[in-house]
Backbone as CSV, one residue per row, in Angstrom:
resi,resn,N_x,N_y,N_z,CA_x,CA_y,CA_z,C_x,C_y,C_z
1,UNK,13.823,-5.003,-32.086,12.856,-3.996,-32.484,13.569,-2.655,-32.637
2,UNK,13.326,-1.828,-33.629,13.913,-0.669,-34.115,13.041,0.386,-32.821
3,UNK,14.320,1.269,-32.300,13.643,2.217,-31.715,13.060,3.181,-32.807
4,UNK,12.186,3.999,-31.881,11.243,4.956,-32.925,12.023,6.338,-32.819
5,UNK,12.361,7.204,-33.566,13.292,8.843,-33.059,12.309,9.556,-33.834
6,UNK,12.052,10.446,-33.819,11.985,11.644,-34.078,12.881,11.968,-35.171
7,UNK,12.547,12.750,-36.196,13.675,13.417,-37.689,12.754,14.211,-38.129
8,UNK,13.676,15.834,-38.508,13.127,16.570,-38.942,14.101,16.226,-40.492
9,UNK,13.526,17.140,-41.456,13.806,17.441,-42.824,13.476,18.264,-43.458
10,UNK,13.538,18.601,-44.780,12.532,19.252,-45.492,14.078,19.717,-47.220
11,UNK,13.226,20.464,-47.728,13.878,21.136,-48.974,14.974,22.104,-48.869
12,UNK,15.738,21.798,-50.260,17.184,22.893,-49.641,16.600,24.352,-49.487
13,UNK,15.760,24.921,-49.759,15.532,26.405,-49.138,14.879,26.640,-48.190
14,UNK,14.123,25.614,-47.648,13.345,25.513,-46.143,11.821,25.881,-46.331
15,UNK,11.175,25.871,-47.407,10.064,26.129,-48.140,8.836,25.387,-47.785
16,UNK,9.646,23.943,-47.805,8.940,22.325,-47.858,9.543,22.102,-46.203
17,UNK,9.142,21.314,-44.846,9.659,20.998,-43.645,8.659,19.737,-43.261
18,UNK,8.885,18.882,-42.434,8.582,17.833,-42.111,8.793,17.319,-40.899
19,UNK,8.155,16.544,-40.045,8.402,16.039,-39.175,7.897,14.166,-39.161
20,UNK,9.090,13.338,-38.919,8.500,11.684,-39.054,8.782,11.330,-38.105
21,UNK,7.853,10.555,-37.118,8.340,9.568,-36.207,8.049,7.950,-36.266
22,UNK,9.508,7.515,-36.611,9.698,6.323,-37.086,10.773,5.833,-36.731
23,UNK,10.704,4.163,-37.197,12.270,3.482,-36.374,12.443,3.206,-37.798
24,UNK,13.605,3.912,-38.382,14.078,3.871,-39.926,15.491,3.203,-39.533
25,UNK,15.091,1.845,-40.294,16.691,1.389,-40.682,17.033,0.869,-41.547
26,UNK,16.330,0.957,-42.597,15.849,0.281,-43.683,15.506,1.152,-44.824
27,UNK,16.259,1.463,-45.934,16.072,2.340,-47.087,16.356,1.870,-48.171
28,UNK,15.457,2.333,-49.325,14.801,1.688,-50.326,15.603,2.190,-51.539
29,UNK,16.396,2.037,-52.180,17.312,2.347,-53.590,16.743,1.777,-54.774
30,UNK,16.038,2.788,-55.661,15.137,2.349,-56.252,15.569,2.694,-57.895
31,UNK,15.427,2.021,-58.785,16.452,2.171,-60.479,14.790,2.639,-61.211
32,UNK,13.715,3.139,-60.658,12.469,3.523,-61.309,13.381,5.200,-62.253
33,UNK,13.201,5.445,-63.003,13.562,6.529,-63.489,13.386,7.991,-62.974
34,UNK,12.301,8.208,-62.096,12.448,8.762,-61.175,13.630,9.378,-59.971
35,UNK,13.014,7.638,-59.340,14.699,7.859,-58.598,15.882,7.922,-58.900
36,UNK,16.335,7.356,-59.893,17.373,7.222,-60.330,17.719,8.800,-60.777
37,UNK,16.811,9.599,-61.150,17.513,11.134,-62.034,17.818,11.786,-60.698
38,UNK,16.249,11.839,-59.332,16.511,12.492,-58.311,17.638,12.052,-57.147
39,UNK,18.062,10.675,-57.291,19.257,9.998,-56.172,18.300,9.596,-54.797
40,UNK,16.769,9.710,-55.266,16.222,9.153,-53.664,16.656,8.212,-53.020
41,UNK,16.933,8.040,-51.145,17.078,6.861,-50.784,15.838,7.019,-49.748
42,UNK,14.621,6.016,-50.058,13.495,6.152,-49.557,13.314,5.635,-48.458
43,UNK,12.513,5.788,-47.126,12.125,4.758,-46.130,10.673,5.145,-46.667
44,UNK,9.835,3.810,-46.237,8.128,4.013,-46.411,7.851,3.900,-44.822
45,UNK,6.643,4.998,-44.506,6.485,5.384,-43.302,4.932,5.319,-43.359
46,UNK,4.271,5.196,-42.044,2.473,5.183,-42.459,2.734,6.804,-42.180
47,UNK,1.352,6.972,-42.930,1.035,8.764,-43.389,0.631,9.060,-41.621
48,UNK,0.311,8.501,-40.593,-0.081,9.412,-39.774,1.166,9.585,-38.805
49,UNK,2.501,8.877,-39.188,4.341,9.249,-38.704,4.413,10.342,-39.160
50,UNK,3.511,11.223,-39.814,4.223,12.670,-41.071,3.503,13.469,-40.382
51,UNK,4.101,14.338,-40.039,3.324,16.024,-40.028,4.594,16.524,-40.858
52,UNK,3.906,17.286,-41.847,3.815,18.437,-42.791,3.962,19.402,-42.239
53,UNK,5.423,20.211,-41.388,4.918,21.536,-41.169,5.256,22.690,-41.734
54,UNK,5.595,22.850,-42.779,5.164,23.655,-43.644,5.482,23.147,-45.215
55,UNK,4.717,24.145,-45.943,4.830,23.851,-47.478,3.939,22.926,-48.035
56,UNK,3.262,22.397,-47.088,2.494,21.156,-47.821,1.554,21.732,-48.712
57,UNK,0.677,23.237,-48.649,0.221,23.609,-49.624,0.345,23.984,-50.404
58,UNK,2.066,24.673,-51.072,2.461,24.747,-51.898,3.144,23.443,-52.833
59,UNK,3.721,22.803,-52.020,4.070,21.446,-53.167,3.993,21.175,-54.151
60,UNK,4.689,21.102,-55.268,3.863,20.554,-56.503,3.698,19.150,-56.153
61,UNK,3.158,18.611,-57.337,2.587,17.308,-57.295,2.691,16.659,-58.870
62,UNK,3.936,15.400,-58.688,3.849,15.041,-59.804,3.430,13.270,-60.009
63,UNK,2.600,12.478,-61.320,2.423,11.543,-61.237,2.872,11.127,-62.644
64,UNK,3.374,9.903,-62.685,3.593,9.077,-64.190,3.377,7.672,-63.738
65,UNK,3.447,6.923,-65.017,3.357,5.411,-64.856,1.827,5.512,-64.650
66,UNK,1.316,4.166,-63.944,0.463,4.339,-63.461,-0.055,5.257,-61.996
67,UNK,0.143,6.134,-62.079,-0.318,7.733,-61.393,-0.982,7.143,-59.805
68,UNK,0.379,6.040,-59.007,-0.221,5.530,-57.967,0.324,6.437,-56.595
69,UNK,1.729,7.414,-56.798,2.159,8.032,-55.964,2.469,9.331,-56.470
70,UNK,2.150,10.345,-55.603,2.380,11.428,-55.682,3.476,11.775,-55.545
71,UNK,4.766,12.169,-56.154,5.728,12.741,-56.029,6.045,14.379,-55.780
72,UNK,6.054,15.156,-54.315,5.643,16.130,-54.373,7.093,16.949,-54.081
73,UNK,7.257,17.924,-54.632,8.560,18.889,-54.769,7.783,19.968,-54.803
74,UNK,9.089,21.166,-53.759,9.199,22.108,-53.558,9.260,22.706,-55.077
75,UNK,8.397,24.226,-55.322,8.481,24.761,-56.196,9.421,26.122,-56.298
76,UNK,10.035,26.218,-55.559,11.122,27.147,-55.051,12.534,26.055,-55.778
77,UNK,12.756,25.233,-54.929,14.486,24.888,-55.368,14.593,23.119,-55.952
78,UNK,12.934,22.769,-55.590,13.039,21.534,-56.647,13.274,20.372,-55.753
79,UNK,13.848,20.234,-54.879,14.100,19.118,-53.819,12.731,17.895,-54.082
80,UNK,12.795,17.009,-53.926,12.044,16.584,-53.444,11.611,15.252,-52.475
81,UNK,11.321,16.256,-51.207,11.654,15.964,-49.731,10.421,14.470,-49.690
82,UNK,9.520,14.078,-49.845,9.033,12.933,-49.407,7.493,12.901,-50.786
83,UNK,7.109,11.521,-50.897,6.022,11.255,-52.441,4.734,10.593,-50.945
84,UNK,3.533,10.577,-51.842,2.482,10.266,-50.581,2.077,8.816,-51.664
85,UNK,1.594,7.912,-51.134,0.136,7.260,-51.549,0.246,6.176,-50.984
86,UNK,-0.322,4.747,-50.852,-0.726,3.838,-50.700,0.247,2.639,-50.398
87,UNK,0.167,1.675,-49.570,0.576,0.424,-49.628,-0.429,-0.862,-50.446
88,UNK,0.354,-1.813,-50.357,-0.621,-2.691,-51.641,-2.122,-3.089,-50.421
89,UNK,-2.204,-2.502,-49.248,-3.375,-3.147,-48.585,-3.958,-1.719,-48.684
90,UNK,-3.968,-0.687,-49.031,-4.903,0.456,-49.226,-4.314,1.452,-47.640
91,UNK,-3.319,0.917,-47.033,-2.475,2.112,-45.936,-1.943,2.805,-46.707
92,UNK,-2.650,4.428,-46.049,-1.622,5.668,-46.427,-0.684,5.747,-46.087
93,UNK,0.369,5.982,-46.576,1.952,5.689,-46.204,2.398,7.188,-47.012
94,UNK,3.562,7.554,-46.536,4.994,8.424,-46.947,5.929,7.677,-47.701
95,UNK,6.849,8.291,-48.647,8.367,7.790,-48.812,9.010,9.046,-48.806
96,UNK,9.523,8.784,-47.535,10.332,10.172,-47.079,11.745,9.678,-47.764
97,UNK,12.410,10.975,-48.462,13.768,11.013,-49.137,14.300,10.976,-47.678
98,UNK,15.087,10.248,-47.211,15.837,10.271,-46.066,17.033,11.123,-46.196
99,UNK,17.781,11.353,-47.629,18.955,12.027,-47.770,18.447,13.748,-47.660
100,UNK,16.633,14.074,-47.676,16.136,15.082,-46.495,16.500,15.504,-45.523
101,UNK,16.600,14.339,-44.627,16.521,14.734,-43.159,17.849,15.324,-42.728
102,UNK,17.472,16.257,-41.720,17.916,17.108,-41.017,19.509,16.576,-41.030
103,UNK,20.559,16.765,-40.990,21.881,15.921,-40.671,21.871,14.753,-40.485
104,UNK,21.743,14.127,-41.465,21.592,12.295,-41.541,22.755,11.716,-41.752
105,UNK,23.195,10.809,-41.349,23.932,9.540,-41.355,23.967,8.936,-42.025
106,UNK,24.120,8.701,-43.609,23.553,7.686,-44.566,23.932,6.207,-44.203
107,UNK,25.282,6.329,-43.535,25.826,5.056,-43.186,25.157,4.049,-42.160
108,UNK,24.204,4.880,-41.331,23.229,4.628,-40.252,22.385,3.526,-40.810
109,UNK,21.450,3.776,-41.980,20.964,2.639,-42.867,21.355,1.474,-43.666
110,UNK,20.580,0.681,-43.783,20.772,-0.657,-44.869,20.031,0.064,-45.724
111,UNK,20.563,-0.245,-47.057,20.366,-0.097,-48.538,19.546,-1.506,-49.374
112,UNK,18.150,-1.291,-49.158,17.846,-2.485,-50.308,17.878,-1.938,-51.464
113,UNK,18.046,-2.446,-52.419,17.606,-2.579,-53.813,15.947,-2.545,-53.871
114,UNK,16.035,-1.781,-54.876,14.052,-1.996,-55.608,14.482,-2.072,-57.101
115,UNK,14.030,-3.299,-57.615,13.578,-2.931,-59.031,12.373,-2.148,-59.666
116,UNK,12.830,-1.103,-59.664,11.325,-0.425,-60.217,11.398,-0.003,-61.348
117,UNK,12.399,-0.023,-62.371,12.698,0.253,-63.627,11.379,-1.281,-64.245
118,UNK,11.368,-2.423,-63.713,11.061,-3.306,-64.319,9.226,-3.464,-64.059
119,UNK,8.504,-2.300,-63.108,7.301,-2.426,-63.452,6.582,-1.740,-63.945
């Protein structure tokens, strides 16, 4: 069983900040066009692991494809620190950019693959 830690994060100007508590060992490399322009490496987290502490009301908010996740970036320097919406059972969930968080380890994680170019 993955222990649970504590990780802060947020946007390169400190605009956007976050707090997740989760046992992340597992990150999502995704070829959706999206990710691929921004370099996300995602973990999916349930939405009540997230406090938002600051910026969440400024955020932009962007949707394409079928307009199922919110992709939300800082409107200051563009980052964009974590997208909100749904799992396929209707759980609110996060995909926190892990390459966010506070002094991260990338090496710390496994890397899956997502095909998301292909839906």
């Amino acid at each position: 069983m993955t222990e649970t830690k504590t990780y802060t994060g947020g946007c390169h100007c400190g605009k956007v900040r976050y707090e997740v508590k989760a046992g992340i060992q597992d990150v999502v490399s995704c070829n959706c066009s999206i990710c691929m322009k921004t370099g996300s490496f995602l973990a999916f987290v349930p939405a009540a692991a997230v406090t938002v502490l600051s910026g969440g009301d400024v955020v932009t908010d962007y949707q394409f494809g079928k307009k199922h996740i919110h992709h939300q970036f800082c409107p200051s320097c563009g980052v964009r620190s974590f997208a909100r919406g749904a799992m396929p059972d209707g759980t609110e969930m996060y995909a926190i950019n892990v390459r966010t968080i506070d002094d991260v380890d990338l090496s710390a994680f496994k890397v899956k693959e997502f095909d998301g170019k292909s839906l």
